[in-house]
Residue, then its C-alpha position, 0 to 999 in steps of 0.5 A: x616783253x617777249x612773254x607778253x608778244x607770245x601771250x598776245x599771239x596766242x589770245x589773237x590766234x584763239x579769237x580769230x579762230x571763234x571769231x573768223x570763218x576758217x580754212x580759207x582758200x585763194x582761188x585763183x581768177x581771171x582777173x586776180x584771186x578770191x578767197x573761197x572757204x571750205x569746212x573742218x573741225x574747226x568750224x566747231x570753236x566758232x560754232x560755240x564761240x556764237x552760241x554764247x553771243x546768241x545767248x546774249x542776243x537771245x536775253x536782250x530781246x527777252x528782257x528789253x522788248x518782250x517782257x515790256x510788251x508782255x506785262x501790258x498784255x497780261x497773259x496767263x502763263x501758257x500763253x506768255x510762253x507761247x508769246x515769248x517762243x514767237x517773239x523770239x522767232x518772228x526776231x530771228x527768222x525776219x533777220x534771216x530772210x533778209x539775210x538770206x535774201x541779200x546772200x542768195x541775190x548777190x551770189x546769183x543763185x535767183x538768177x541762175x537756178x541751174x546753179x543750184x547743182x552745176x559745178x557739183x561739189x560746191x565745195x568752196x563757199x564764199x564769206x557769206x555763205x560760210x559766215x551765214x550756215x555758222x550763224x543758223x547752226x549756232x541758233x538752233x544749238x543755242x535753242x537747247x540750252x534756252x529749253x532750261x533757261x526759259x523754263x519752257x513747260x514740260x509739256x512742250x519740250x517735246x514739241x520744241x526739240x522736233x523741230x530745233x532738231x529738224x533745223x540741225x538735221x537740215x541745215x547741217x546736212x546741206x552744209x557737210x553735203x555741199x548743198x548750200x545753195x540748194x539750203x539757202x533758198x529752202x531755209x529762204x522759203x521756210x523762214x518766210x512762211x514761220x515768220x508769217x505764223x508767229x507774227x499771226x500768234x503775236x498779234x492773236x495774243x493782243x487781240x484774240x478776234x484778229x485771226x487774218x494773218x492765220x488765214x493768210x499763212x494757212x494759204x501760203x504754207x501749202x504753197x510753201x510746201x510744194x515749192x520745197x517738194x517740187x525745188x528738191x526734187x528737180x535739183x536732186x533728182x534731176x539736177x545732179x543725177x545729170x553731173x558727169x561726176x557721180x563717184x562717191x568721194x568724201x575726201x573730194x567732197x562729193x557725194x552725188x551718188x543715187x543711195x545718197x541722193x535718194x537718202x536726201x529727197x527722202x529725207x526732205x520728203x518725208x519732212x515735208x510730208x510729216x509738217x503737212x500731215x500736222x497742219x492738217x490735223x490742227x486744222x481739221x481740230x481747229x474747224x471742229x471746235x469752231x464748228x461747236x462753239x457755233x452749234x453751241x450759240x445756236x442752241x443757246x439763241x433757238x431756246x425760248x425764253x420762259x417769263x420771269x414769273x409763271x402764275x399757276x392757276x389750280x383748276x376750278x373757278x375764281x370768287x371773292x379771290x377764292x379759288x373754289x372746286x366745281x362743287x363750290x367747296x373750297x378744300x384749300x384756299x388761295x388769295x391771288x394777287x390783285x391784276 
């Protein structure tokens, strides 16, 4: 018995350590006490421990939802990919905007936007928070494995590790940096405006003539692109370059220095820039081909249509059905057809 209650106090201090957030902190209110959490080594165990739950999660949808849909649809293989890839994400990223939604609206955050940086550093994050950055890092650390068991095309890889390890850079960054409430409101706009792109890829794979929904994103993702600019730079540049506490202490947590807040709005930046710089160019390539393929119609319309038989006539004159040269000889004969 006494080996089976230690048994059962080791198995339940590894499952509550890949189950449960750690490092766990009372913080004491006016009212009573709060538990806040902040981050470890440990989180990593828990990181891993969802990976395999995504993976999970990941081949339910695959197998129960889009495969189904797929066979009706009857894609070619570059497009059942491209299916499966936005059928994945339309699923995570609309689980995450509500997510995201419900944590920004009950920690305050779209209420109170100077709480984006005051009280810098946001070391201490409540439940949700903390539960909500491990979930994001175990997606896209999940979206690794799944290159290989996809079987995504060799030719997309490098596409789909640019921005999986975008995904990590960020989200990882706002986390070990005490900028998670900065995080979630720039992870809120971006999943708002993925989501929005692969449900235009979905529905253009069912039907090919519905192209509104590209329309709309095309028009929201700029937006999108200067509310990020614009958000990151008032609360780095101007937000926390106004704290009192501006030393640069790992161990306390902070890192509101000007190298490092110049290293994060450039960082932010220069992806936003390079996101940017790619939508253009496809769609300056997609209005190339549009345009080609109308020029092309047009041609194929301004072509006159040439009868379905042409009658040559030789020169001369016509007698008895003989067609005879000027000097009445008939060097070669032809019958023509009766009218």
């Amino acid at each position: 018995r006494a080996l089976n209650h230690a048994r059962h106090q080791v198995t339940a201090k590894i499952a509550f350590l890949c189950i449960l957030p750690q490092y766990n902190v009372s913080v004491p209110t006016a009212d009573s006490e709060t538990v806040n959490y902040h981050y470890g080594p440990k989180d990593l165990a828990t990181i891993l421990f969802y990976i395999l739950i995504t993976i999970i999660l990941h081949a339910v949808v695959q197998e129960y939802i889009l495969d189904k849909i797929s066979k009706r649809l009857h894609l070619s293989k570059v497009k059942h990919s491209k299916f499966n890839e936005s059928g994945q994400l339309v699923v995570f990223h609309l689980s995450s905007v509500a997510w995201c939604l419900y944590v920004v609206a009950t920690e305050g955050y779209l209420s109170n936007p100077r709480s984006l940086w005051e009280d810098y550093p946001h070391v201490y994050l409540s439940f949700q928070v903390k539960f909500f950055y491990l979930g994001q890092l175990a997606y896209w650390l999940h979206a690794l494995p799944e290159l290989y068991f996809q079987k995504v095309r060799k030719e997309e890889i490098p596409r789909q590790l640019q921005y999986i390890c975008l995904y990590l850079l960020h989200i990882a960054g706002a986390y070990l940096l005490n900028l998670s409430r900065l995080g979630l409101i720039l992870l809120l706009l971006q999943y708002s405006t993925e989501a929005l792109f692969h449900m235009a890829r979905l529905f253009y794979f069912a039907d090919e003539n519905n192209e509104r929904l590209f329309n709309a994103w095309a028009a929201v993702f700029g937006v999108t692109r200067l509310f990020i600019f614009t958000l990151a730079v008032l609360t780095i540049g101007f937000g926390l370059a106004r704290v009192e506490n501006q030393v640069f202490d790992p161990e306390k947590g902070n890192f509101n220095t000007l190298p490092c807040r110049l290293g994060m709005l450039l960082l932010v930046c220069v992806a936003q820039a390079w996101l940017m710089w790619r939508f253009i160019h496809s769609q300056l390539r997609h209005w190339r081909e549009y345009w080609k393929e109308q020029s092309a119609k047009r041609r194929v319309s301004a072509v006159p249509r040439l009868p379905a038989r042409l009658l040559k006539r030789e020169p001369g004159f016509h007698e008895n059905g003989v067609v005879k040269t000027e000097n009445g000889t008939s060097s070669r004969t032809k019958k023509l057809k009766s009218p």
